[in-house]
DSSP file (Angstrom, degrees, kcal/mol; ACC not computed):
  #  RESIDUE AA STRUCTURE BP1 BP2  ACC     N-H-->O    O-->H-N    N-H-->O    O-->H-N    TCO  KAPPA ALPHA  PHI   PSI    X-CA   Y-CA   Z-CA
    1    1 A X              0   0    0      0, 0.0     0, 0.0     0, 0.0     0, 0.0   0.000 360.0 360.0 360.0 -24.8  -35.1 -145.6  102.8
    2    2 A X        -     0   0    0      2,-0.3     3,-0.1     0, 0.0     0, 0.0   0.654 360.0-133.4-107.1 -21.1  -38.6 -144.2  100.9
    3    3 A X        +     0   0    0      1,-0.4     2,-0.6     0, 0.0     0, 0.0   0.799  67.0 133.9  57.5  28.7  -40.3 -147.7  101.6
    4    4 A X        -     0   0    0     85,-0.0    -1,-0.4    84,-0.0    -2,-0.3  -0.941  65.2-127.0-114.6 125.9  -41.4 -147.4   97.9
    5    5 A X        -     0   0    0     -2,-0.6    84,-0.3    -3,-0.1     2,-0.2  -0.628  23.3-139.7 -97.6 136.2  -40.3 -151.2   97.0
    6    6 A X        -     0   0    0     -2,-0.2     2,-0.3    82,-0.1    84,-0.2  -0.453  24.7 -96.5-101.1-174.3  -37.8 -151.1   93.8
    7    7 A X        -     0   0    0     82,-2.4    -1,-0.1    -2,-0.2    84,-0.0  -0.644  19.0-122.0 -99.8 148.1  -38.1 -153.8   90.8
    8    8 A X  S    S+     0   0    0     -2,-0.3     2,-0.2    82,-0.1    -1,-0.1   0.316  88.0  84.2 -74.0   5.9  -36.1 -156.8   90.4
    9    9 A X  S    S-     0   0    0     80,-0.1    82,-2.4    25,-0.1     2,-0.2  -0.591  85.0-102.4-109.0 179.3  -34.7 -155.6   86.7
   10   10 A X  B  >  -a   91   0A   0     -2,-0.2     4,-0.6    80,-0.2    82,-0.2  -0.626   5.3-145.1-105.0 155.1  -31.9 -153.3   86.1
   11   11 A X  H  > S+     0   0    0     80,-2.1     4,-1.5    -2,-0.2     5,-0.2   0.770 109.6  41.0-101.9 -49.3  -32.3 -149.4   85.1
   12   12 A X  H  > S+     0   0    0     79,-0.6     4,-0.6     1,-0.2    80,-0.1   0.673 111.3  57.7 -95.1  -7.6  -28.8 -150.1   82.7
   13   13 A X  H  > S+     0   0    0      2,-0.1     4,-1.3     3,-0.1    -1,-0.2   0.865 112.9  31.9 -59.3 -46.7  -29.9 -153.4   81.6
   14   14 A X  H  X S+     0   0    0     -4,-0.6     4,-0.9     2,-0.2    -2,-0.2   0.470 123.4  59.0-105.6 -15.7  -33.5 -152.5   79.8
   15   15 A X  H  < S+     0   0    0     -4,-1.5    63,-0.2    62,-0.2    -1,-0.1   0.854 114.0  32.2 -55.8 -47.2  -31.4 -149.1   79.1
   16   16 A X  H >X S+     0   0    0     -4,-0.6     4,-3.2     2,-0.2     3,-1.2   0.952 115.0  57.5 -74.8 -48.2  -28.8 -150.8   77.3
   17   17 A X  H 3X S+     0   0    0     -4,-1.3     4,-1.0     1,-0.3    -1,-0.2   0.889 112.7  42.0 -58.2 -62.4  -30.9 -153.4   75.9
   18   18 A X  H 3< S+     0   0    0     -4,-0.9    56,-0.5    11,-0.2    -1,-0.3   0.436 115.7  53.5 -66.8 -11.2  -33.2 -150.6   74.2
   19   19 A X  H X4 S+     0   0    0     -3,-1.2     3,-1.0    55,-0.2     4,-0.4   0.832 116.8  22.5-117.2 -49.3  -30.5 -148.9   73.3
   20   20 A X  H 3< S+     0   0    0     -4,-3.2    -2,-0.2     1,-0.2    -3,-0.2   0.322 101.3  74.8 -89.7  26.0  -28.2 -151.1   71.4
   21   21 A X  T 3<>S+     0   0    0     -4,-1.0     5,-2.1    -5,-0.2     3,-0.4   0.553  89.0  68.3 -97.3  -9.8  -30.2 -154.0   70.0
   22   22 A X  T X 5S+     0   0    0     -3,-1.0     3,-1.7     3,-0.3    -1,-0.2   0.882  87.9  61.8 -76.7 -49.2  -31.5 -151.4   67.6
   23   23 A X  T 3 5S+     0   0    0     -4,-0.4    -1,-0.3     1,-0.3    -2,-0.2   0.521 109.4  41.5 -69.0 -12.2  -27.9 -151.4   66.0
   24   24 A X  T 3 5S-     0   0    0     -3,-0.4    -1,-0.3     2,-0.1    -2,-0.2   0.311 132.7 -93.9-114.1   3.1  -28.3 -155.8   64.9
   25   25 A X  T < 5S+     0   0    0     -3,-1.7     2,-0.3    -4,-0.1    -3,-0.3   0.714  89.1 123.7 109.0  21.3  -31.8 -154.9   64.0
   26   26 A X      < -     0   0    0     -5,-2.1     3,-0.4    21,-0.1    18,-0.1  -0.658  34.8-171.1 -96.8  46.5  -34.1 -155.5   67.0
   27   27 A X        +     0   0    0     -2,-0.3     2,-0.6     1,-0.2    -9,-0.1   0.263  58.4  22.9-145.1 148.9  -36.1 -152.9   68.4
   28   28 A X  S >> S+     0   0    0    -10,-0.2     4,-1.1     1,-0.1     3,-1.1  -0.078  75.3 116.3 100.1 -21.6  -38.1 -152.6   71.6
   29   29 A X  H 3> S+     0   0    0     -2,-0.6     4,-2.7    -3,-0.4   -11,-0.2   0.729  75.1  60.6 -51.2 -32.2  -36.4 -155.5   73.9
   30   30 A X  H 3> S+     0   0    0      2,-0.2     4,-0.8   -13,-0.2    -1,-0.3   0.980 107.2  50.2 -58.8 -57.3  -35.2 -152.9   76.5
   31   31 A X  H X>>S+     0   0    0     -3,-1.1     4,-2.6     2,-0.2     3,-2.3   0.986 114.8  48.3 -46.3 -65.3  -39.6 -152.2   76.9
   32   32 A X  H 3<5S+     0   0    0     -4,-1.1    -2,-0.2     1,-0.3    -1,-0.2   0.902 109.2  46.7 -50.5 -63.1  -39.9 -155.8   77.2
   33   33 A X  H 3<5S+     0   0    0     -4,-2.7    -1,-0.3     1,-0.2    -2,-0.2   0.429 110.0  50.9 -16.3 -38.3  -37.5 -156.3   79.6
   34   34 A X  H <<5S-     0   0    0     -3,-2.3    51,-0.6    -4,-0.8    -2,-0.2   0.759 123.2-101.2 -97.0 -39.3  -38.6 -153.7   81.7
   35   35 A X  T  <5S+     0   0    0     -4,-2.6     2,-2.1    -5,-0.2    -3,-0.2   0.112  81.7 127.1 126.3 -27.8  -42.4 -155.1   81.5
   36   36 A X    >>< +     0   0    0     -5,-1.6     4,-2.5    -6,-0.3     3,-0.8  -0.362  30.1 171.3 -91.3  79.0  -43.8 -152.8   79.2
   37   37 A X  H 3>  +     0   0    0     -2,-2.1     4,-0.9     1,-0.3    -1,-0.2   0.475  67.7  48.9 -64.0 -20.2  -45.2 -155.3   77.0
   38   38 A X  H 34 S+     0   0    0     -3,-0.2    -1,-0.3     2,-0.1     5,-0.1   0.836 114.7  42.8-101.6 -20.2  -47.2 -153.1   74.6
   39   39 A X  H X> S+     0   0    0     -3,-0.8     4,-2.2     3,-0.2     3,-1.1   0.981 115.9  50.6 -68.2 -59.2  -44.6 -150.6   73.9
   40   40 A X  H 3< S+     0   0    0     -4,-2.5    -3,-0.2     1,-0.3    -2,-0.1   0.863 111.9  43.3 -26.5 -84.3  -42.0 -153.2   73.5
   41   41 A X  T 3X S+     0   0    0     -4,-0.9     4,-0.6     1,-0.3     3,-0.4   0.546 115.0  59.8 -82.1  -4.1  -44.1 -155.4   71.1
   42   42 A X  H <> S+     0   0    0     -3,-1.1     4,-2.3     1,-0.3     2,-1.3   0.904 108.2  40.2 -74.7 -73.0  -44.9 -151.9   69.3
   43   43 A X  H  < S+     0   0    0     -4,-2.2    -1,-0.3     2,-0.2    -2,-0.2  -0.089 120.6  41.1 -72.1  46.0  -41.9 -151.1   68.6
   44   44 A X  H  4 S+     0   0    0     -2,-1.3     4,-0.2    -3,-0.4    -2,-0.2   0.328 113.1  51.7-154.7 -95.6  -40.7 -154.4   67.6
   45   45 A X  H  X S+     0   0    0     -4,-0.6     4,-4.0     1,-0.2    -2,-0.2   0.519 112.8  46.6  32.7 -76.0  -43.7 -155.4   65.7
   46   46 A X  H  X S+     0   0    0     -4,-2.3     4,-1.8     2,-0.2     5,-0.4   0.996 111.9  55.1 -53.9 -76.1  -43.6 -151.6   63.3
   47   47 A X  H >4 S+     0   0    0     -5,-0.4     3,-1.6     1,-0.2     4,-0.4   0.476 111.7  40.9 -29.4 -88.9  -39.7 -152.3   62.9
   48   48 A X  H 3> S+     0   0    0      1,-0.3     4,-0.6     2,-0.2     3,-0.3   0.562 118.6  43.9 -14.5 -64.0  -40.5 -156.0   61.3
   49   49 A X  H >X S+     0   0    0     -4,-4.0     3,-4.6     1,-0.3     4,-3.2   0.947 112.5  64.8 -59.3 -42.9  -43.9 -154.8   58.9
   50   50 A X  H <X S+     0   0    0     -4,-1.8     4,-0.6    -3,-1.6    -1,-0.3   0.837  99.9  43.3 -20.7 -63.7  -41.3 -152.0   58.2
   51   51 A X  H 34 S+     0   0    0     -4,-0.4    -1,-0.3    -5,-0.4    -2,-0.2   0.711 115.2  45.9 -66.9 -12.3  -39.1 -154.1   56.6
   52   52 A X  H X< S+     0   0    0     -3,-4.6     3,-0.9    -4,-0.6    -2,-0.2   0.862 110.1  56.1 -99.3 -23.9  -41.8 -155.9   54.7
   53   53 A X  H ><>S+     0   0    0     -4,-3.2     3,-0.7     1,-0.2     5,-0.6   0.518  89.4  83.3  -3.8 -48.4  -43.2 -152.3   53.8
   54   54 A X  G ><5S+     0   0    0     -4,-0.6     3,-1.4     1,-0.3    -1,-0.2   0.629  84.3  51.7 -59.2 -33.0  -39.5 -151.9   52.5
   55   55 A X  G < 5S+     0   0    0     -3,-0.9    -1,-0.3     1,-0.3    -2,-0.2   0.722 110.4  54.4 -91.7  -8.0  -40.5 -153.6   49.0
   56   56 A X  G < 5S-     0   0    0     -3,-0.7     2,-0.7    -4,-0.1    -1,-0.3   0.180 107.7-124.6 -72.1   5.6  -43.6 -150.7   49.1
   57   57 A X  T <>5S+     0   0    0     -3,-1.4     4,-0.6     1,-0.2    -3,-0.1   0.007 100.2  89.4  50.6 -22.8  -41.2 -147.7   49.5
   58   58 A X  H >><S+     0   0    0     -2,-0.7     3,-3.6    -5,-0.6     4,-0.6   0.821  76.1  65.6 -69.3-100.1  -43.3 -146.8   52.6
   59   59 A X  H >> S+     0   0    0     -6,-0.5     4,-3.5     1,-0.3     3,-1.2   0.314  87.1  62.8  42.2 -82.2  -40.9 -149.0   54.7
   60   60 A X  H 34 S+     0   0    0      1,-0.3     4,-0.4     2,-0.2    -1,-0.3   0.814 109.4  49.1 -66.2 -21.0  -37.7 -146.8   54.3
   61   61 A X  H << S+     0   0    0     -3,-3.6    -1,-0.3    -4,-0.6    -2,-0.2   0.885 113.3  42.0 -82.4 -23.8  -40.0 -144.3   56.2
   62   62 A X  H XX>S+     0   0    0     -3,-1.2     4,-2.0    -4,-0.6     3,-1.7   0.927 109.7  53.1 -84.5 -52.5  -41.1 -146.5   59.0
   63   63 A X  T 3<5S+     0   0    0     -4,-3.5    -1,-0.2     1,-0.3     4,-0.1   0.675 109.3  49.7 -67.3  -7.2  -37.7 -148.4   60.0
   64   64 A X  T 3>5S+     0   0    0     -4,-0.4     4,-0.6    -5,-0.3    -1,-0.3   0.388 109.3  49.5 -98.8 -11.4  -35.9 -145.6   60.4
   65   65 A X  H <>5S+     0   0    0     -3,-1.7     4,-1.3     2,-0.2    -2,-0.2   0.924 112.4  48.6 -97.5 -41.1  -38.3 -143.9   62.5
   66   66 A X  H  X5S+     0   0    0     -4,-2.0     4,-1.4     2,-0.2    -3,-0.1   0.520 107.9  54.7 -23.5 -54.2  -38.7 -146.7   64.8
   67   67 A X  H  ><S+     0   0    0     -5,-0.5     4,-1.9     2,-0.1     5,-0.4   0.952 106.9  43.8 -62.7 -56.9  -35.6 -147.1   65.1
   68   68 A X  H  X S+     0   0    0     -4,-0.6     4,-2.5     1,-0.2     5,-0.3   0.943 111.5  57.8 -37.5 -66.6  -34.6 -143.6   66.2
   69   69 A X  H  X S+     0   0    0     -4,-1.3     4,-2.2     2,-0.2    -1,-0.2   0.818 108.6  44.3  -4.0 -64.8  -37.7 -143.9   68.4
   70   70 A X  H >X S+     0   0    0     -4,-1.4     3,-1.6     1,-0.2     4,-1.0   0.948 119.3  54.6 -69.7 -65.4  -35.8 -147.7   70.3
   71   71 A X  H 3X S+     0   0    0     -4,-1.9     4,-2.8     1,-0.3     3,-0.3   0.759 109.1  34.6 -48.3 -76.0  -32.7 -145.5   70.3
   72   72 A X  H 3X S+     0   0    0     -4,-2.5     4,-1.8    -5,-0.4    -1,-0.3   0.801 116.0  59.3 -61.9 -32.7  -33.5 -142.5   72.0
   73   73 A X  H <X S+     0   0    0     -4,-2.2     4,-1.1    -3,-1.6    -2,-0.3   0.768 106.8  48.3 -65.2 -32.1  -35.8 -144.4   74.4
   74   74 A X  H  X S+     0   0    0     -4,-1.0     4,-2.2   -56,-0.5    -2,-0.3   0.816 106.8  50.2 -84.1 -61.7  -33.2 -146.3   75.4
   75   75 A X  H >X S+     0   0    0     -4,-2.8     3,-3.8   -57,-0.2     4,-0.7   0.891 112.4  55.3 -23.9-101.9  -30.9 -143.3   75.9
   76   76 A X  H 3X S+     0   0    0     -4,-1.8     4,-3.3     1,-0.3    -2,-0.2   0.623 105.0  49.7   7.4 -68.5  -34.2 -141.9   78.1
   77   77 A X  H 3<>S+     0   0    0     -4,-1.1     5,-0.6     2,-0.2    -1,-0.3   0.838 112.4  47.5 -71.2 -24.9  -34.4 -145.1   80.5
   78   78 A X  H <<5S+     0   0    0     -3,-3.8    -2,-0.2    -4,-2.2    -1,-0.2   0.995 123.7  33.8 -84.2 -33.7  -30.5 -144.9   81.4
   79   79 A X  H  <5S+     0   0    0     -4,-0.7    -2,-0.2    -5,-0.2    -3,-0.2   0.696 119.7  49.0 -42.0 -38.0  -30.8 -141.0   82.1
   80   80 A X  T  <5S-     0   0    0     -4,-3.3    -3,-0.1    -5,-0.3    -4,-0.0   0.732  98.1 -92.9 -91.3-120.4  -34.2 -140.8   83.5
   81   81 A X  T   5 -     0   0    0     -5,-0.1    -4,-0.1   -70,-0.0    -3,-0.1  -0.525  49.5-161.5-164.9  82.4  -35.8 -142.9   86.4
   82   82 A X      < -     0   0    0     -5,-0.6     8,-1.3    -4,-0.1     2,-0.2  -0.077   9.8-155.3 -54.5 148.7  -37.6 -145.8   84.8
   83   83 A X  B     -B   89   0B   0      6,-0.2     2,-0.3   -77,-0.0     6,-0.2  -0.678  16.5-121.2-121.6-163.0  -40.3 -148.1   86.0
   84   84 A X    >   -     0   0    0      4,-1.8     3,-1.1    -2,-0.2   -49,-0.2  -0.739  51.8 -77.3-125.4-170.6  -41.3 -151.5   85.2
   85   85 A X  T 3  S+     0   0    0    -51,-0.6   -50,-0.1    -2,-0.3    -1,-0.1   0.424 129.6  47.7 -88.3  -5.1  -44.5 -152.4   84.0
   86   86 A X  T 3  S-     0   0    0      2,-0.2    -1,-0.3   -50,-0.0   -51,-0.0  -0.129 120.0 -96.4-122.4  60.3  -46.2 -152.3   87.5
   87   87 A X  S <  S+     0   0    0     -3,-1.1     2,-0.4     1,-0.1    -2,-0.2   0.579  78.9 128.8  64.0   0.2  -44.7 -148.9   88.6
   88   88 A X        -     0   0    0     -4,-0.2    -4,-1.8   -84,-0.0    -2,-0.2  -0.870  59.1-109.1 -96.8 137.8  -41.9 -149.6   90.5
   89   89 A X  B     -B   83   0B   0     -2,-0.4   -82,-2.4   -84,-0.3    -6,-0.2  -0.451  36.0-115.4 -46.7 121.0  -38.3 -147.9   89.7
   90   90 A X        -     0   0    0     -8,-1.3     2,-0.4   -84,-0.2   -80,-0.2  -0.030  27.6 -98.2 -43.0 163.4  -35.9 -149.8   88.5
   91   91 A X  B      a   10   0A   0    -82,-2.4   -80,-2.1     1,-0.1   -79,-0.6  -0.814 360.0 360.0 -99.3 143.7  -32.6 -150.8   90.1
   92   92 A X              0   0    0     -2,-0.4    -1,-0.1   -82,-0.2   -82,-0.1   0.408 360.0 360.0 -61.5 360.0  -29.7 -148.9   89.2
């Protein structure tokens, strides 16, 4: 209708994806998914060193923050009106 061409990924896929992958320990796939390859591999990346962190006590500050972070981002993309990594809206 807008002629603004939408993206071939799903708005409740990379939602879902970001939001519960965090709960098996996974962070950031929903980003990835979408296209946004440096948030994605950010948050996925911080989880990991987090956990090796973990045996420095700094850790238990980082994986939990990170998490919250995939969590709430993921919340964000099914509420909001995402795009994928060249600007386009996802499809609903």
């Amino acid at each position: 209708m807008t002629g603004i061409p939408y993206s071939d990924k799903s708005k409740v896929t990379a939602g879902l994806l970001q939001m519960l992958l965090p709960f098996v320990f996974v962070c950031g796939v929903g980003r990835l998914y979408s296209g946004h390859v440096g948030i994605g591999l950010t948050q996925l990346l911080l989880y990991l060193f987090g956990w090796i962190l973990a045996l420095v006590v700094i850790g238990w500050l980082v994986v939990p923050a990170v998490w919250l972070w995939s969590v709430i981002d993921g919340i964000v993309m099914l509420t909001g009106d995402p795009v994928d990594g060249h600007g386009r809206p996802l499809r609903s």
